[in-house]
C-alpha positions in Angstrom: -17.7 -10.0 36.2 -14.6 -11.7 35.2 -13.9 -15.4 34.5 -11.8 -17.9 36.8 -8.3 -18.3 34.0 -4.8 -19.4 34.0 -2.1 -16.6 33.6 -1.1 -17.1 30.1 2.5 -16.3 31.3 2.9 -18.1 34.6 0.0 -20.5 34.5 -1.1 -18.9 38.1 -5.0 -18.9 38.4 -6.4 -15.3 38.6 -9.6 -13.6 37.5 -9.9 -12.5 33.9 -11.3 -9.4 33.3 -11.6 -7.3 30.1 -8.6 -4.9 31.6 -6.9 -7.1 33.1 -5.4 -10.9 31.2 -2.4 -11.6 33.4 -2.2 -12.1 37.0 -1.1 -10.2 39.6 2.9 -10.8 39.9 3.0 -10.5 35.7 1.0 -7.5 35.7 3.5 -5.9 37.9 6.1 -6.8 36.0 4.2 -5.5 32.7 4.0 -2.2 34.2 7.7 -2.2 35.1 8.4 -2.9 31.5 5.7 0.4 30.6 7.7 2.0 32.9 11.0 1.2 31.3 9.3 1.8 27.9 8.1 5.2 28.8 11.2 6.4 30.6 13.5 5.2 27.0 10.8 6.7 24.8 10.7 10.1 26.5 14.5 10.8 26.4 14.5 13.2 23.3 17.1 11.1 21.6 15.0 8.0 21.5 11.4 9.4 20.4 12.4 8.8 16.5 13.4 5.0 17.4 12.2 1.9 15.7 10.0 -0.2 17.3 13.4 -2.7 17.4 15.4 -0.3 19.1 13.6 0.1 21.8 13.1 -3.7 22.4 17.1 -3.5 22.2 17.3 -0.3 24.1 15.0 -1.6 27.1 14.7 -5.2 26.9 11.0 -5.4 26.7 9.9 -8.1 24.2 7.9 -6.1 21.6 5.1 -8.2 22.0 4.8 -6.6 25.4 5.3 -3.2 23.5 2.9 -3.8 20.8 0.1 -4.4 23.7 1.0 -1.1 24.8 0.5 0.4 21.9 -2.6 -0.8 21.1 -3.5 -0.7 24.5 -3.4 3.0 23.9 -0.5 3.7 26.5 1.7 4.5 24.5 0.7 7.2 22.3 2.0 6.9 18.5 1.3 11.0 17.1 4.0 11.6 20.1 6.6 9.2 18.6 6.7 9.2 14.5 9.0 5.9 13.6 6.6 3.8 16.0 4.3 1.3 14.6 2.8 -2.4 14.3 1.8 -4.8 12.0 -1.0 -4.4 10.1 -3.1 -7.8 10.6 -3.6 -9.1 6.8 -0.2 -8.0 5.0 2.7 -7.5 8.1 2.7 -3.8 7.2 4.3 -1.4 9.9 1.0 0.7 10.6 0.2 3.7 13.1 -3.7 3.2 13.5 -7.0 0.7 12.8 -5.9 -2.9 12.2 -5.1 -3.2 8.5 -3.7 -1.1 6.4 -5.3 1.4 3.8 -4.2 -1.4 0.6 -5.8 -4.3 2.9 -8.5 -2.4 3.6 -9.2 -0.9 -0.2 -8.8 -4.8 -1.1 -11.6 -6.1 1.3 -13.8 -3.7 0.1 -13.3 -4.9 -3.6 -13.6 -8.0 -3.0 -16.8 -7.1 -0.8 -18.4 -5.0 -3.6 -17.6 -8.0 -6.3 -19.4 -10.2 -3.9 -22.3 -8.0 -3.9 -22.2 -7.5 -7.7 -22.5 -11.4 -8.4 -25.3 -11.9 -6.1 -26.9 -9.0 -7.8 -26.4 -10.7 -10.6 -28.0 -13.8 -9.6 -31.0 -12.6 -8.5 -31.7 -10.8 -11.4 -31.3 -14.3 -13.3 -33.7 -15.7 -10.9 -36.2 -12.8 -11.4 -35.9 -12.9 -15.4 -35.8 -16.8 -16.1 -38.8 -17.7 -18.3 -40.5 -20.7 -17.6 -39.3 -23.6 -19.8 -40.8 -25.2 -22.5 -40.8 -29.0 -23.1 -40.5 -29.8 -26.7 -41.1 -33.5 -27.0 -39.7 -35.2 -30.0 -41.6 -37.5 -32.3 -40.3 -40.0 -34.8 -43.6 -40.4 -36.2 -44.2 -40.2 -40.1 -46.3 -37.1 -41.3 
C-alpha cells in the first residue's frame, strides 16, 4: 500500500507508491516529456545523439531523461551514444550502477578486507600464552 507524501515537484500531497513518486498533474506532465523523448529519439537522425542533445533537442531536463532510462523506458541497445552516470566515478555508463573500473576497485578493496581479517584471526589462533619473567636484583 503506498504512503501519504508530498510531491517532490509541486509539494501537492498524493500517495507514494513504488511506481509512482510524483502526483498526478506531474506525472502527466512526465509522460508528456517521455512522449517528447520518444518521438526525438525515434527520428533516425537523432538515435546516435548525446544524452545533451536531446535535453537541447526536446527540452526535457536530463534528470527527467535519466529516470527514464533507468526506469527502463527508454531502451539504451536501441540508441548507442545514450548513457548515465556511473554512481562512484561520473562515468557515462549503459547498464548496472558503477562502472566495470568502480566495480573491479570495490572488489579489491573487498578481498584486502577479507585478507587482513584473515590475517588476524590466524594471529589470534597462533599467539602463545605469555610468559612472565620477573626480574630480581638479588645477589647470587
Amino acid at each position: 500500500m503506498g504512503e501519504l507524501s508530498n510531491c517532490p515537484k509541486c509539494n501537492t500531497l498524493f500517495i507514494e507508491t513504488q511506481f509512482r513518486t510524483v502526483c498526478d498533474a506531474c506525472h502527466k506532465q512526465e509522460e508528456k516529456a517521455y512522449e517528447t523523448v520518444y518521438a526525438f529519439l525515434r527520428k533516425r537522425e537523432n538515435r546516435k545523439a548525446l544524452l545533451h542533445e536531446v535535453e537541447e533537442g526536446t527540452g526535457v531536463e536530463e534528470s527527467l531523461i535519466l529516470k527514464f532510462i533507468r526506469n527502463g523506458r527508454i531502451q539504451l541497445s536501441n540508441f548507442p551514444n545514450l548513457g548515465y552516470h556511473c554512481e562512484k566515478c561520473g562515468k557515462t555508463i549503459r547498464e548496472d550502477k558503477l562502472c566495470d573500473g568502480c566495480k573491479k576497485d570495490i572488489h579489491k578493496q573487498i578481498h584486502q578486507m577479507e585478507q587482513v581479517e584473515m590475517v588476524s584471526e590466524r594471529n589470534k589462533v597462533e599467539t602463545p600464552k605469555s610468559t612472565y619473567y620477573s626480574n630480581s636484583t638479588k645477589n647470587r
